[in-house]
C-alpha positions in Angstrom: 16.2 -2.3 -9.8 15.8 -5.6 -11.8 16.2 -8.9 -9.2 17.8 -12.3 -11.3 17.1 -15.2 -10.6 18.0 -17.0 -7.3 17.9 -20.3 -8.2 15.5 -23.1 -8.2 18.1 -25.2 -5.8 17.4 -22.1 -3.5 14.0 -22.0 -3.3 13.7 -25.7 -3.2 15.0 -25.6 0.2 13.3 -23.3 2.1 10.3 -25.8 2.8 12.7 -28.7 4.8 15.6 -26.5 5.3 15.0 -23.4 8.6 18.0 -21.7 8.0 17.4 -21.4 3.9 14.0 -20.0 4.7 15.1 -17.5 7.2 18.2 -16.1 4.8 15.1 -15.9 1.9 12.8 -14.7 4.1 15.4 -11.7 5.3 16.3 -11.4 1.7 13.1 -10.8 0.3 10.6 -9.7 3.1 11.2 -5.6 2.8 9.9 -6.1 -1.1 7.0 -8.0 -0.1 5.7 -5.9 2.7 6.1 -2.9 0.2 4.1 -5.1 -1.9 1.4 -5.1 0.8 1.8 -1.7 2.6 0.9 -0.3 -0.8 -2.4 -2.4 -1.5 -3.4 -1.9 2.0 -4.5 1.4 4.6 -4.6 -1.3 7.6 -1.5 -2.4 8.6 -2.9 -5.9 10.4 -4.1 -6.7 6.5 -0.3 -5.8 5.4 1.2 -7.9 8.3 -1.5 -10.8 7.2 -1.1 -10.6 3.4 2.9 -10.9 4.1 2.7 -14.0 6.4 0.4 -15.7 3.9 2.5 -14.8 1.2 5.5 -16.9 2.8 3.8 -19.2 4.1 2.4 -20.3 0.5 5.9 -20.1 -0.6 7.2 -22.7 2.0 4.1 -24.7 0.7 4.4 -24.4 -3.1 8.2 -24.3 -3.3 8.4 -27.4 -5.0 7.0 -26.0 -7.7 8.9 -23.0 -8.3 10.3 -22.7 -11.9 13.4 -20.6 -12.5 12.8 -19.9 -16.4 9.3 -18.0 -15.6 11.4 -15.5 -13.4 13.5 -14.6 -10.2 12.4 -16.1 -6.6 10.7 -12.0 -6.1 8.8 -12.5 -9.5 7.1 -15.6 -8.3 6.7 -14.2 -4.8 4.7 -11.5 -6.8 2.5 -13.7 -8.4 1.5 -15.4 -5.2 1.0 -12.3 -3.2 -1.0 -10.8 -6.1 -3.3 -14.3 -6.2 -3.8 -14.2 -2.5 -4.8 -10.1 -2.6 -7.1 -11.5 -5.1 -8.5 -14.6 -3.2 -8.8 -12.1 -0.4 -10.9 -9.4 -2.0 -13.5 -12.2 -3.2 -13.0 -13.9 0.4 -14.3 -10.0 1.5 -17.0 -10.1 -1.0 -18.7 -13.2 0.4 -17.4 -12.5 4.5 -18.1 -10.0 6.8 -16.1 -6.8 7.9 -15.8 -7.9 11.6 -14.4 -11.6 10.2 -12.2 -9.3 8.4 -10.8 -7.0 11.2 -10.3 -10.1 13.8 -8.0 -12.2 11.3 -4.2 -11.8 12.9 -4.8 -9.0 15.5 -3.2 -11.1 18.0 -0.1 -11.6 16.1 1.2 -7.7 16.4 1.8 -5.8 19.3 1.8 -2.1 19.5 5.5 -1.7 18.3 5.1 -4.2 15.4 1.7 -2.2 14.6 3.9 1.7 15.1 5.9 0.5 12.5 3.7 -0.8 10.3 2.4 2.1 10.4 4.8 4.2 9.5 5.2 2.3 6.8 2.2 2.8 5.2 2.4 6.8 5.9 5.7 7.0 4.0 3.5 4.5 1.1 1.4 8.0 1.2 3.7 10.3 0.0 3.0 8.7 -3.8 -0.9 8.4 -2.4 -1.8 10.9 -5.6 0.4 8.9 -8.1 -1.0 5.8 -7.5 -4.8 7.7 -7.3 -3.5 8.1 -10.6 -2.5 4.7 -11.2 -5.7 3.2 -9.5 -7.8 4.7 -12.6 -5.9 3.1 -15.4 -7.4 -0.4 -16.7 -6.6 -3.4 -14.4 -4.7 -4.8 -17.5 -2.5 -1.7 -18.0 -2.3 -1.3 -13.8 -0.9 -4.8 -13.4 1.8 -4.6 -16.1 3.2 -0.6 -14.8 3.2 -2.1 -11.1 4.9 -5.0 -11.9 7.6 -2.9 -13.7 8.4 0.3 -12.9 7.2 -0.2 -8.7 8.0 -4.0 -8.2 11.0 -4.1 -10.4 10.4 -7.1 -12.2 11.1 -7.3 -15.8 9.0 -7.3 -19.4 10.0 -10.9 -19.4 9.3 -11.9 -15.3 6.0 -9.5 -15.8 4.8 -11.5 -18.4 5.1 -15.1 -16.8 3.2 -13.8 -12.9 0.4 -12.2 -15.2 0.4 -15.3 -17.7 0.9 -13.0 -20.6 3.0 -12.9 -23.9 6.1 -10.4 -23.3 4.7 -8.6 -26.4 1.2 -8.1 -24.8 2.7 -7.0 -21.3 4.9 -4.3 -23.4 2.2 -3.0 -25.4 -0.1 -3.0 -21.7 2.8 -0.6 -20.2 2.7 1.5 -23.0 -0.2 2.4 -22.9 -0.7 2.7 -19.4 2.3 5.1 -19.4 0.8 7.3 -22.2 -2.7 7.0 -20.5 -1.1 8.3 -17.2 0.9 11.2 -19.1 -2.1 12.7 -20.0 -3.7 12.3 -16.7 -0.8 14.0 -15.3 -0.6 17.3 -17.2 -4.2 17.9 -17.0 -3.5 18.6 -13.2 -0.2 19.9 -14.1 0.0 21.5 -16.9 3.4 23.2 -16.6 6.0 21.3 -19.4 8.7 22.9 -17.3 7.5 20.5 -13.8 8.6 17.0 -14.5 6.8 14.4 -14.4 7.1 11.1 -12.2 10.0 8.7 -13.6 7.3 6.3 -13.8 5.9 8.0 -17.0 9.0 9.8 -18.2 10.7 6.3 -18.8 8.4 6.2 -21.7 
């Protein structure tokens, strides 16, 4: 499903204005927490990574630029910076720090569905094992696409890449992850994920 653009007017409101937040918040919060839900086996990390990711957004909304992509797109690329800034915050922090961030902000129903969330993220679990092993590079570009939704063009301008370079990347990472997928199943007659088929 490919998302157009908003509207820079949009976004530009959602810092001052409550009720513009909430309406893009509602409109875009079920794509972001699938965003998270997949990057993530603990679903106080999901819960975190989504609050941040709005939060920044209320923050940086002046500086939202329609031409680079749709509202989602640059929600993307902040979500995929903080998952980044997080994993090197990790690096340098300990795993009780890690654990105690935002526990208090879920009860037990928040947390039940959460997790249910993540279980139905599961079902693809050996796809995305699949996935996991391709080169960051190629990874990025086939997320961004064919699981986000984004386009070449949006793709390009969250990874900071050429639309040539981010078609050439999903290319490859779909022929890479052809081959990984008939060595475990060999059958021509199964078909494949529509992931790789879209080739």
């Amino acid at each position: 499903m490919r998302h157009p653009p908003g509207g820079s007017h949009v976004v530009a409101r959602i810092g001052d204005d409550a009720e513009a937040f909430e309406s893009f918040y509602r409109e875009h919060v079920d794509a972001v927490l699938r965003y998270a839900t997949r990057r993530t086996d603990d679903p106080q990390d999901a819960a975190d990574l989504v609050a941040e990711v709005f939060l920044a957004a209320i923050r940086s909304a002046s500086g939202y630029r329609e031409e680079l992509g749709s509202p989602l797109a640059w929600l993307y690329g902040i979500a995929r910076n903080l998952a980044a800034a997080e994993r090197r915050r990790a690096a340098r922090t300990s795993a009780a720090e890690a654990r105690i961030c935002g526990h208090r902000l879920l009860d037990q129903d928040d947390i039940a569905r959460l997790e249910e969330r993540i279980d139905a993220e599961r079902s693809s679990r050996s796809l995305l094992t699949h996935i996991a092993k391709l080169p960051e590079s190629q990874r990025e570009v086939l997320e961004r696409i064919a699981i986000d939704g984004l386009t070449t063009a949006e793709t390009a301008a969250v990874l900071g890449i050429s639309t040539v370079a981010a078609r050439v990347r999903l290319h490859r990472a779909r022929s890479t992850l052809h081959t990984m997928l008939r060595a475990v199943a060999p059958d021509p007659s199964r078909p494949l994920s529509p992931l790789i088929e879209a080739r």
